[in-house]
N, C-alpha and C positions, 0 to 999 in steps of 0.2 A: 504494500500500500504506500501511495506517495501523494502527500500535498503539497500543493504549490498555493502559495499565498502570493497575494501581488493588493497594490493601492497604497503602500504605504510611503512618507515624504516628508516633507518640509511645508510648517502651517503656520501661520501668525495665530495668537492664542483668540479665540472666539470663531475660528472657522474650523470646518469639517473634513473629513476623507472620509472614503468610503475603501475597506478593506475585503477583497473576496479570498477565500481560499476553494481549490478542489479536490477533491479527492479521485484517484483512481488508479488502475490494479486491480487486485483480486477485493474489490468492494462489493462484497453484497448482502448487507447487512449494516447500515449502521445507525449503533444506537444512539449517538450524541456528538454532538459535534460543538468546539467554541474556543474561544480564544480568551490566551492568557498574555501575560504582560510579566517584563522584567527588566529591573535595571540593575546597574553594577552593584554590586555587594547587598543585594537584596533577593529573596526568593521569588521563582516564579509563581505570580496569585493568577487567580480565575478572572480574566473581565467580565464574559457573560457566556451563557450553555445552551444551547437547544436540542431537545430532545426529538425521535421522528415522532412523538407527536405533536410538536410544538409548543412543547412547556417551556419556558425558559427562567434564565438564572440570570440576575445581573450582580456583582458586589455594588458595593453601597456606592462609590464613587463613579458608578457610572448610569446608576439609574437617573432619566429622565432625561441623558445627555445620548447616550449610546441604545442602536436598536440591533438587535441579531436580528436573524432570519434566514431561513435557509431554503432552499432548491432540492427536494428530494430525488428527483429525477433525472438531476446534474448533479449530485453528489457533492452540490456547492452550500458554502457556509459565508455571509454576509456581514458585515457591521459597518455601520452607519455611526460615527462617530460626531456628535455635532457640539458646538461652545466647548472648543478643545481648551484647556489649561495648559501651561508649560507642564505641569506636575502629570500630564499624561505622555512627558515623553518617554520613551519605554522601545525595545522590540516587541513585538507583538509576534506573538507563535498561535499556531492554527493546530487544532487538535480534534482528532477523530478516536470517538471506543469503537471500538468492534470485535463483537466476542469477548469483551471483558479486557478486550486489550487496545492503551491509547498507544496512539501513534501521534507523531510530531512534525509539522512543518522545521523548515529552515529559519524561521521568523523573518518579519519586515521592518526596520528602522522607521518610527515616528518620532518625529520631533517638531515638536510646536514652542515657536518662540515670542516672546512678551513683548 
């Protein structure tokens, strides 16, 4: 299984990007898909999850800024990142379970400046 993530960049703080990743391979099955965030000398946390029935997860810092959503039938996983902060600069990794097992994009560099 291999995800490619792509949209990520360079933002002035208050505007958006929009982040996709795909999934594909021996994909058939998955159960959740979403993207996490990490900077240096910090762990990788959850931004937001959706599951294939479209439940989702946001942590706190990013509800009512950032929206998942995903493409079940392209095996794609979306976030909509909007009123970015500098404090959301971060790589962003793209993550897919399946079968109990995650798998990992390469991450995309975001950095939004003040």
């Amino acid at each position: 299984v291999q995800l490619q993530a792509s949209g990520g960049g360079l933002v002035q703080a208050g505007g958006s990007l929009r982040l996709s990743c795909a999934a594909s391979g021996k994909v058939f099955s998955i159960n959740a898909m979403g993207w996490y965030r990490q900077t240096p000398g910090k762990q990788r946390e959850l931004v937001a999850d959706i599951n294939n029935g479209g439940s989702t997860i946001y942590a706190g810092s990013a509800k009512g800024r950032f929206t998942i959503s995903r493409d079940n039938a392209k095996n794609t996983v979306f976030l909509q990142m909007n009123s970015l902060k500098p404090e959301d600069t971060a790589i962003y990794y793209c993550n897919a379970l399946i079968y109990g097992i995650h798998y990992w994009g390469k991450g995309t560099l975001v950095t939004v400046s003040s």
